[in-house]
MMTF fields as JSON, N, C-alpha, C and O atoms, coordinates in Angstrom:
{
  "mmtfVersion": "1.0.0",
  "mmtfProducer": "UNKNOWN",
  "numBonds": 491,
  "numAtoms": 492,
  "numGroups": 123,
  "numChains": 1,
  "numModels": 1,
  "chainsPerModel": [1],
  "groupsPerChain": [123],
  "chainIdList": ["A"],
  "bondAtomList": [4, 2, 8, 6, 12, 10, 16, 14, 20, 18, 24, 22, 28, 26, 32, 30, 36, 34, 40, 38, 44, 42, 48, 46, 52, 50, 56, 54, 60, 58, 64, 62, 68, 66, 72, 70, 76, 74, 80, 78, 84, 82, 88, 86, 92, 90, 96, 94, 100, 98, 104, 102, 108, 106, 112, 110, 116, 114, 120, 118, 124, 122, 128, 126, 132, 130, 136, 134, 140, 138, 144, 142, 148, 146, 152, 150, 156, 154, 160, 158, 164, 162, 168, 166, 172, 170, 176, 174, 180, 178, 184, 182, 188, 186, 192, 190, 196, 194, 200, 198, 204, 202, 208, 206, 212, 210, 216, 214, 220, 218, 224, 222, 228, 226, 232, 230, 236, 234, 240, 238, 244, 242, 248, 246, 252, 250, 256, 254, 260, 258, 264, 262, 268, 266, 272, 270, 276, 274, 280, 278, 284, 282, 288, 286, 292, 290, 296, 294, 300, 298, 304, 302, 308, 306, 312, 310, 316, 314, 320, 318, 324, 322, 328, 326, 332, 330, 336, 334, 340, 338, 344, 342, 348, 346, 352, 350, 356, 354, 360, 358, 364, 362, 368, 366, 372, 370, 376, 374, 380, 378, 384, 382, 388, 386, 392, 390, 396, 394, 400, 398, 404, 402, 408, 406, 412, 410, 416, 414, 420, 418, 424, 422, 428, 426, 432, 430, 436, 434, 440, 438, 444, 442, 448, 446, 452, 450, 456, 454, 460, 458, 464, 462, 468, 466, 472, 470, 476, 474, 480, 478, 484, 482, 488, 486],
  "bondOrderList": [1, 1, 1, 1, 1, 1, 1, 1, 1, 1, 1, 1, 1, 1, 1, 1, 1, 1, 1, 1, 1, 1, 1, 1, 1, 1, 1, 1, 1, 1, 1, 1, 1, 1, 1, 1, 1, 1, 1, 1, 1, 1, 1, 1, 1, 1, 1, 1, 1, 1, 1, 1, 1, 1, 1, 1, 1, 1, 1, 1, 1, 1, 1, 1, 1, 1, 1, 1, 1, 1, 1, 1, 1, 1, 1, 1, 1, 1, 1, 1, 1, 1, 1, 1, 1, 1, 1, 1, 1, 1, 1, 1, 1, 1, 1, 1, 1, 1, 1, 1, 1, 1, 1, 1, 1, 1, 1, 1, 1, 1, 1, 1, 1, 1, 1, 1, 1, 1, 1, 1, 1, 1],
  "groupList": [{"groupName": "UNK", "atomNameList": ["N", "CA", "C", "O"], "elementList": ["N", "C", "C", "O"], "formalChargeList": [0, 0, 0, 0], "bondAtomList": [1, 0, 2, 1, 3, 2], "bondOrderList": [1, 1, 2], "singleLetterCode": "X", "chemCompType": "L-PEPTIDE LINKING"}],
  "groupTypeList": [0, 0, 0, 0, 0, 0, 0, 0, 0, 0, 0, 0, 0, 0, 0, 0, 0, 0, 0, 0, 0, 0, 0, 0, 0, 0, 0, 0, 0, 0, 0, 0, 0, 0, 0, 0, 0, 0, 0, 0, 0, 0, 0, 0, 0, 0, 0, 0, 0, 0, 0, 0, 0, 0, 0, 0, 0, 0, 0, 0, 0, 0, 0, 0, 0, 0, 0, 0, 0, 0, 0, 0, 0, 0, 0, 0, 0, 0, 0, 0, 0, 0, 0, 0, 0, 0, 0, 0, 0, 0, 0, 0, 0, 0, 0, 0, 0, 0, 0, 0, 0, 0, 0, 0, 0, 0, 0, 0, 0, 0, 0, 0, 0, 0, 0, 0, 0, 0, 0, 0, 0, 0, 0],
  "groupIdList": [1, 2, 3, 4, 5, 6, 7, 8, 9, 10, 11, 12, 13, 14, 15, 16, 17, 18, 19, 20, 21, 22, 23, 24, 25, 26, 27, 28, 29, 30, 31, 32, 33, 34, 35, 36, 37, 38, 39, 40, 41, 42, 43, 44, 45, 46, 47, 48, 49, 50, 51, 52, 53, 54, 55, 56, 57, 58, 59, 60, 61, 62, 63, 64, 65, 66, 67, 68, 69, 70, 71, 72, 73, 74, 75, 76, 77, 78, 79, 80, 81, 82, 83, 84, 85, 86, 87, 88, 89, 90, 91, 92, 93, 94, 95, 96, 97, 98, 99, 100, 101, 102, 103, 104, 105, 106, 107, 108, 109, 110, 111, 112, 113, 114, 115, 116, 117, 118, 119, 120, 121, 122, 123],
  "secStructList": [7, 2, 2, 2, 2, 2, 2, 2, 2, 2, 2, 2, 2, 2, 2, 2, 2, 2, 2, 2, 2, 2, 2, 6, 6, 7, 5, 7, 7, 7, 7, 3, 3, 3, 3, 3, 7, 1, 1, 7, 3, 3, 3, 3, 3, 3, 3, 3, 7, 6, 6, 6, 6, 5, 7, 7, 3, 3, 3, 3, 3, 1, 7, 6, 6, 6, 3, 3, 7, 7, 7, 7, 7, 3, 3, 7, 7, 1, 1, 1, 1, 1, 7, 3, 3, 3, 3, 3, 3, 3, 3, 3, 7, 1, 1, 3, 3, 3, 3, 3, 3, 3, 3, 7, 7, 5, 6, 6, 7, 1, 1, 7, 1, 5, 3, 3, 3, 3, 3, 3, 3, 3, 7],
  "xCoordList": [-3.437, -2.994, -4.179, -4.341, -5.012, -6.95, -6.889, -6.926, -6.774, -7.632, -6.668, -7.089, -5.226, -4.546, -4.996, -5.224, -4.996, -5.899, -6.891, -6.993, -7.467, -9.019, -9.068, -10.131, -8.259, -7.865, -7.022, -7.508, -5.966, -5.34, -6.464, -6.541, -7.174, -8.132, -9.51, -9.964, -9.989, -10.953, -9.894, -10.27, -8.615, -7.924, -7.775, -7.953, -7.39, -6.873, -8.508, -8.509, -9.646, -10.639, -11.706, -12.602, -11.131, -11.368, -10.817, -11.326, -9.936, -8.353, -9.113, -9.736, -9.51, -10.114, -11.191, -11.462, -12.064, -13.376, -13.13, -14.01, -11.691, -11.739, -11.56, -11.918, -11.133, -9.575, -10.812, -10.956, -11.464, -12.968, -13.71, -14.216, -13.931, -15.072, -14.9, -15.879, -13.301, -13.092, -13.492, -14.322, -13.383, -13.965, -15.447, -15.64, -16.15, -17.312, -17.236, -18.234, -16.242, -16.016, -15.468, -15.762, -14.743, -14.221, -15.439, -16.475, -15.544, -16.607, -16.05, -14.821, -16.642, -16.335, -17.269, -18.348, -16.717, -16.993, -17.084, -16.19, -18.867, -18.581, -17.254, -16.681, -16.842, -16.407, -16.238, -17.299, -15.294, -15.662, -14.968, -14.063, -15.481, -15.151, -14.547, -15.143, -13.325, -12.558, -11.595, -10.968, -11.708, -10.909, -10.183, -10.526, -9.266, -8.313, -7.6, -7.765, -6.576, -6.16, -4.567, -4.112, -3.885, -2.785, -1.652, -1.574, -0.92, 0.029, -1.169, -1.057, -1.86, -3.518, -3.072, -2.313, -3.481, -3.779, -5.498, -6.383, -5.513, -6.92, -7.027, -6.009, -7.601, -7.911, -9.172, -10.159, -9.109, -9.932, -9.748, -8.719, -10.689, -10.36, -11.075, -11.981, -10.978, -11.346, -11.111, -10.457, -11.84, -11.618, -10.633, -10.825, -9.805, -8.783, -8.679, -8.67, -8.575, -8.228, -6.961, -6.39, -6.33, -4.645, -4.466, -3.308, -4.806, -4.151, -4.126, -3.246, -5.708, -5.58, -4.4, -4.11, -3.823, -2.922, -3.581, -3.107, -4.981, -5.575, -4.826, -4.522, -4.658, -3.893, -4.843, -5.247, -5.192, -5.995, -4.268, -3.504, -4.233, -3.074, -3.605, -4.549, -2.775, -2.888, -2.777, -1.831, -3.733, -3.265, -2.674, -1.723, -3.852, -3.425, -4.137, -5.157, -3.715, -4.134, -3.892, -2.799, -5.459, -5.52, -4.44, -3.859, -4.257, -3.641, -2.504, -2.647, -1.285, -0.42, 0.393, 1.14, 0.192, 0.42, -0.307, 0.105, -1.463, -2.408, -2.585, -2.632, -2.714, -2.34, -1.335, -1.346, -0.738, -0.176, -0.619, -1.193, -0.395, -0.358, 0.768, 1.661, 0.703, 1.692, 1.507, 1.966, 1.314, 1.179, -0.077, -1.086, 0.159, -1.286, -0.942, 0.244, -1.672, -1.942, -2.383, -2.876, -2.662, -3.185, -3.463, -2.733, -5.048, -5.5, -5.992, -6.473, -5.676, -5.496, -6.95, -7.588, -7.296, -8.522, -8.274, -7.281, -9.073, -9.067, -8.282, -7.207, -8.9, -8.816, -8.154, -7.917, -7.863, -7.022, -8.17, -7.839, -9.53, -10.486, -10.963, -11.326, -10.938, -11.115, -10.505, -9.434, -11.439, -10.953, -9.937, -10.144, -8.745, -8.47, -8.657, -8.9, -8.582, -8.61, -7.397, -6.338, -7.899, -6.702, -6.91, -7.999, -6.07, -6.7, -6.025, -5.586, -5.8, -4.906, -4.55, -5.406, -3.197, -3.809, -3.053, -2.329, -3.525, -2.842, -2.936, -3.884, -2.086, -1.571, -1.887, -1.452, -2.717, -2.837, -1.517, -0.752, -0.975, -0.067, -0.293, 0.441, -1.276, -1.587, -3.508, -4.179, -3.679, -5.094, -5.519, -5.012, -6.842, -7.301, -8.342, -8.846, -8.384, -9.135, -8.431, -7.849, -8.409, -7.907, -8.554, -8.813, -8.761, -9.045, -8.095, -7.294, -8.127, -7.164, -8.092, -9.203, -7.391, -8.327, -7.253, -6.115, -7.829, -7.495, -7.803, -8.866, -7.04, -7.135, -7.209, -6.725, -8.057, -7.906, -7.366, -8.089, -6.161, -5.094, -5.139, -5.483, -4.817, -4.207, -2.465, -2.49, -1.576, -0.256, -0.383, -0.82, 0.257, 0.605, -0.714, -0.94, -1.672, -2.805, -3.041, -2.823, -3.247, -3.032, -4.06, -3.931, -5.646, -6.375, -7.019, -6.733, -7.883, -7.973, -9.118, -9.483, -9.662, -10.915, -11.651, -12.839, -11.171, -12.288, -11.307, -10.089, -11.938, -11.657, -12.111, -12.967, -12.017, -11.974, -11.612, -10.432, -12.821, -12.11, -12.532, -13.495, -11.51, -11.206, -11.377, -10.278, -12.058, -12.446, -11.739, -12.29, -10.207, -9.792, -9.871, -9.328, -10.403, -10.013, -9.608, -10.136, -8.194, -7.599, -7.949, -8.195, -8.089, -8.469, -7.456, -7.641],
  "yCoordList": [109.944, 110.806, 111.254, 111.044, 111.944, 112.06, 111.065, 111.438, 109.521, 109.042, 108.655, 108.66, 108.295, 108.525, 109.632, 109.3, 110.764, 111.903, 111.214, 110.972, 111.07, 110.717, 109.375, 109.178, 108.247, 107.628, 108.193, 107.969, 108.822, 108.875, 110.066, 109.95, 111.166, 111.53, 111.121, 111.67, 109.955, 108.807, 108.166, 108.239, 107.558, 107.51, 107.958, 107.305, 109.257, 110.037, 110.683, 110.95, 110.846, 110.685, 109.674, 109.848, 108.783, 107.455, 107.841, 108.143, 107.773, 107.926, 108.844, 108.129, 109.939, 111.038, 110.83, 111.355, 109.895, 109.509, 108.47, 108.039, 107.659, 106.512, 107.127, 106.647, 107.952, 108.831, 109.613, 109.555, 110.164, 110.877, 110.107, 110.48, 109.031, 107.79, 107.588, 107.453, 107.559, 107.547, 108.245, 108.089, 109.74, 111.006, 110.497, 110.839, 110.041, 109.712, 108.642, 108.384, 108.193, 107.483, 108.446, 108.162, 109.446, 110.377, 110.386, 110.708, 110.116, 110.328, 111.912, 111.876, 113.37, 114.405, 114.228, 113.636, 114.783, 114.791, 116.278, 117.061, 116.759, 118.279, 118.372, 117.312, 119.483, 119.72, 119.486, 119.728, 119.118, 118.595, 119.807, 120.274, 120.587, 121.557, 121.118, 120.641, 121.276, 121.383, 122.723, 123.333, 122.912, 123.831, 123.785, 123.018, 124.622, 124.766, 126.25, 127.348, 125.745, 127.234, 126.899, 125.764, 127.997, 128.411, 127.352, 127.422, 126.582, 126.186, 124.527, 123.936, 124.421, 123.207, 122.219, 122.565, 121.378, 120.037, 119.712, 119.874, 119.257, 119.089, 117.439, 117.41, 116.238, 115.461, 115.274, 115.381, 114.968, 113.445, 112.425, 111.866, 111.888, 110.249, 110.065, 110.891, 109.035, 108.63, 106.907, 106.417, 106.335, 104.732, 104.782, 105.569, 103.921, 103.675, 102.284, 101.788, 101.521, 100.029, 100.183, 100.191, 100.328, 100.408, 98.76, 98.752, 97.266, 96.814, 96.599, 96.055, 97.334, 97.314, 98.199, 98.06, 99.111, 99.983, 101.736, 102.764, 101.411, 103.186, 103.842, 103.152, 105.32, 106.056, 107.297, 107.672, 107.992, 109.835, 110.373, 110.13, 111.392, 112.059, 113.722, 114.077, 114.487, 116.01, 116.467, 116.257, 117.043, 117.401, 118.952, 119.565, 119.29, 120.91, 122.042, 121.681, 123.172, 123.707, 125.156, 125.675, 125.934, 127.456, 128.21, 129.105, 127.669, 128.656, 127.988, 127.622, 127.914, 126.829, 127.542, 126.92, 128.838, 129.635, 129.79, 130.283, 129.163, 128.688, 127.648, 127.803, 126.502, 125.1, 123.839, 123.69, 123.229, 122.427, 121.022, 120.84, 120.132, 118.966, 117.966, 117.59, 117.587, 117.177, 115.334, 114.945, 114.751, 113.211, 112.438, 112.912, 111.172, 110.327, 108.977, 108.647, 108.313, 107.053, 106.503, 107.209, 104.783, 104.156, 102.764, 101.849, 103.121, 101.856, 100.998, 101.312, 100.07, 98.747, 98.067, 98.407, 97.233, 96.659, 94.766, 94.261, 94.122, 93.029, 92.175, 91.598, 92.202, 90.902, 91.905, 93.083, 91.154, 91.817, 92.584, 93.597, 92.11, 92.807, 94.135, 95.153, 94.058, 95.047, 96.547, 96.647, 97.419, 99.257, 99.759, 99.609, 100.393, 100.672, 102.345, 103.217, 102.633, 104.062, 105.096, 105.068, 105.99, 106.797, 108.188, 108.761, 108.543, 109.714, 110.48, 109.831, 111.814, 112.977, 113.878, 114.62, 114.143, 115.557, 116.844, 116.941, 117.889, 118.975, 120.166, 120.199, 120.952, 121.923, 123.635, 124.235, 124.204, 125.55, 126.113, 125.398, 127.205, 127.818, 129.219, 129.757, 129.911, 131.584, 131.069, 130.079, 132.299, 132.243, 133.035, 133.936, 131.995, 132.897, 131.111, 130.318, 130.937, 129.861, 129.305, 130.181, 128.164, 127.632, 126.139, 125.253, 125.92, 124.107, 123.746, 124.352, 122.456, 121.474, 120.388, 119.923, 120.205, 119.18, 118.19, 118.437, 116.3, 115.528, 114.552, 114.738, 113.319, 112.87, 111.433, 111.309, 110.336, 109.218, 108.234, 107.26, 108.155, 107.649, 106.108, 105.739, 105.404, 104.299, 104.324, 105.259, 103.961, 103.827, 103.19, 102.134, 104.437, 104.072, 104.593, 104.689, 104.96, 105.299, 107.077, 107.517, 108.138, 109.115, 109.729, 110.952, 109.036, 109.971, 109.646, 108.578, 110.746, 110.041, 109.13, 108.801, 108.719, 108.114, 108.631, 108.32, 109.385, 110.508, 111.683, 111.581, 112.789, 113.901, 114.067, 113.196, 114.776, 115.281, 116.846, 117.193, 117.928, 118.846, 119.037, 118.636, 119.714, 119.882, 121.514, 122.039, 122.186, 123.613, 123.45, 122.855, 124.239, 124.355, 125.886, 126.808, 126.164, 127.142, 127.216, 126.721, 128.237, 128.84, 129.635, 130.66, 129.552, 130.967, 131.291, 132.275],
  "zCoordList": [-75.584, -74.511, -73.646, -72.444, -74.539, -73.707, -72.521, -71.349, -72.984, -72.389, -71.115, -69.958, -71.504, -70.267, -68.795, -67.632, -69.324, -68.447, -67.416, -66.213, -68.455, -67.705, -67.267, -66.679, -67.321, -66.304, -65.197, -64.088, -65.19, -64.267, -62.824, -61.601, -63.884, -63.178, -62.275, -61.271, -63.018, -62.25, -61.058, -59.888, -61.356, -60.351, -59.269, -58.241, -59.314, -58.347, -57.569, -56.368, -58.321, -57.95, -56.926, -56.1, -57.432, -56.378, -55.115, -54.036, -55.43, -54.152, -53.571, -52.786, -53.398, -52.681, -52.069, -50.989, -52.803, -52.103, -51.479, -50.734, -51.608, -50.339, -49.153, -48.077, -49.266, -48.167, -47.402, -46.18, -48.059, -47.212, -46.612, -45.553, -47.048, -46.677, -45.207, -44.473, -44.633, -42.834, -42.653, -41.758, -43.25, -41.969, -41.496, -40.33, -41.854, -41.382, -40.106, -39.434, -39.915, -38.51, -37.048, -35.887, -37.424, -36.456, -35.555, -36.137, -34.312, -33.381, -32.777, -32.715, -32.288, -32.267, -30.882, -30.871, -29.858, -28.24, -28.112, -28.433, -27.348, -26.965, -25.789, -25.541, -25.171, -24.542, -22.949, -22.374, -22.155, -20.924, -20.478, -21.169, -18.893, -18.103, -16.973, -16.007, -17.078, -15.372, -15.24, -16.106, -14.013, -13.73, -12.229, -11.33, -12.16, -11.394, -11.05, -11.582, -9.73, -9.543, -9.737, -9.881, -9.713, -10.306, -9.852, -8.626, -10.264, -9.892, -9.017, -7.943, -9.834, -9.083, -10.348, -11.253, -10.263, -11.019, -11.085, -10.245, -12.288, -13.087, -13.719, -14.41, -13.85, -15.207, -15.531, -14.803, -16.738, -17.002, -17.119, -16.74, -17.676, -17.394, -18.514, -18.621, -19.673, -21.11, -20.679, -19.758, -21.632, -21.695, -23.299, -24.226, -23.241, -24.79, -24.436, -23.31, -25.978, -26.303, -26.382, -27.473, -25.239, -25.592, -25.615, -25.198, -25.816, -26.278, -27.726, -28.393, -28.264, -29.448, -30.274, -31.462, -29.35, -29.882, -29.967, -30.452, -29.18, -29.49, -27.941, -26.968, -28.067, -27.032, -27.261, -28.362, -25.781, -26.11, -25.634, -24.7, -27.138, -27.216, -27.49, -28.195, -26.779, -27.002, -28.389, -29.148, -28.605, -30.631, -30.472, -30.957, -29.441, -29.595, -28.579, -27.992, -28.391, -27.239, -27.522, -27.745, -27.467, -27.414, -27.111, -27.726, -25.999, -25.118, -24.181, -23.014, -25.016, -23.786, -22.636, -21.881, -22.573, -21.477, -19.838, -18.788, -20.203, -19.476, -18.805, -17.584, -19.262, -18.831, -19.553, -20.775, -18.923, -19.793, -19.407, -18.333, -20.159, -19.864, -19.33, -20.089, -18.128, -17.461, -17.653, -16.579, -18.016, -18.135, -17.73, -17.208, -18.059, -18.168, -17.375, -17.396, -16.809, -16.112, -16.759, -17.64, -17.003, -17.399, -16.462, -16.079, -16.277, -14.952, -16.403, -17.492, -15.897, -16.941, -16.541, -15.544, -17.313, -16.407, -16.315, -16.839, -15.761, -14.988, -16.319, -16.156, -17.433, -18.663, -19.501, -19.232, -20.696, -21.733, -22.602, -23.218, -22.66, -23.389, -22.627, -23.216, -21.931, -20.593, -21.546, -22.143, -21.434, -21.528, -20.728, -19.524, -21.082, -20.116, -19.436, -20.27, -18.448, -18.094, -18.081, -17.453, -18.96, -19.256, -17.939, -17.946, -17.113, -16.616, -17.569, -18.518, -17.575, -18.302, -17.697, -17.216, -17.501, -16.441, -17.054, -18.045, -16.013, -16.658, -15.525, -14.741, -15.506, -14.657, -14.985, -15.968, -13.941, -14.551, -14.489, -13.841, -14.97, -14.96, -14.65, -13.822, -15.249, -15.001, -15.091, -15.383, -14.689, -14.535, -16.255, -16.922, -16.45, -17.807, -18.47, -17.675, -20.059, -19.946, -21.343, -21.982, -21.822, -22.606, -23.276, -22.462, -24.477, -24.769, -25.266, -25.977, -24.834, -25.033, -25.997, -25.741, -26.964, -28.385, -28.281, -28.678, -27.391, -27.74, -28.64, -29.233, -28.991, -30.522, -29.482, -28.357, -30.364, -30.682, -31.14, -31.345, -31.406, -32.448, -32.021, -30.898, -32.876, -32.911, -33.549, -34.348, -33.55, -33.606, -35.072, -35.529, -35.624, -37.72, -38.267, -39.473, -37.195, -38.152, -38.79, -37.661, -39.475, -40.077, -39.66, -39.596, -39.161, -38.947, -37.089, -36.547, -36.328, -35.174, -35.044, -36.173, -34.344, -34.651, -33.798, -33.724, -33.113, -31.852, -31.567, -31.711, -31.158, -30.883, -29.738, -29.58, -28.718, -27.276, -27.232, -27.254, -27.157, -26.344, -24.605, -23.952, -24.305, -22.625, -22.28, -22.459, -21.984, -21.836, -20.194, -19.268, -20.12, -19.206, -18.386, -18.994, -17.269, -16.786, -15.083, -14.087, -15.329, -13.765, -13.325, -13.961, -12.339, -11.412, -10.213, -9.498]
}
């Protein structure tokens, strides 16, 4: 019975140190500054392998009383290897300041592979 344990514990041990081993790929981006006025439009613009299947998606946001995110473009580029350009945009709503933390995802994947925050402020 012991030793059952202590296999299933080296197990589940492994499992934890594979599962950590990605975080060390997450690339983490300081903050980019735009701002805007009330009822104004704001983006950026990011490069994504969308044919590999990667997308910059909104994870989460300080303050969603502040700005929201209103949709994204995607300028495609010449060849299929080609980056494409994501703009992002987003809309002040009231004046005050807010970040917006976007993600890196690829489609089916659990973790992002980059992070993005967006230091938004209205005036």
């Amino acid at each position: 019975m012991r030793s059952k344990l202590i296999l299933i514990f080296l197990f589940l041990t492994a499992l934890f140190f594979s599962s950590c081993s990605s975080l060390k790929e997450i690339e983490n981006y300081a903050g980019e500054n735009i701002s805007m006025g009330v009822g104004g439009f704001a983006s950026v613009t990011m490069e994504a392998d969308t044919h590999q299947g990667y997308d910059w998606v909104v994870s989460s946001s300080s303050n969603s009383l502040i700005a929201k995110y209103e949709g994204k473009e995607n300028n495609y580029g010449e060849k299929n290897t080609d980056l494409t350009k994501q703009v992002i945009k987003f809309k002040g709503l009231k004046k005050g300041k807010t970040i917006i933390t976007l993600n890196y995802v690829k489609q089916g994947d659990m973790l992002a592979k980059k992070t993005r925050t967006v230091n938004i402020t209205v005036y």
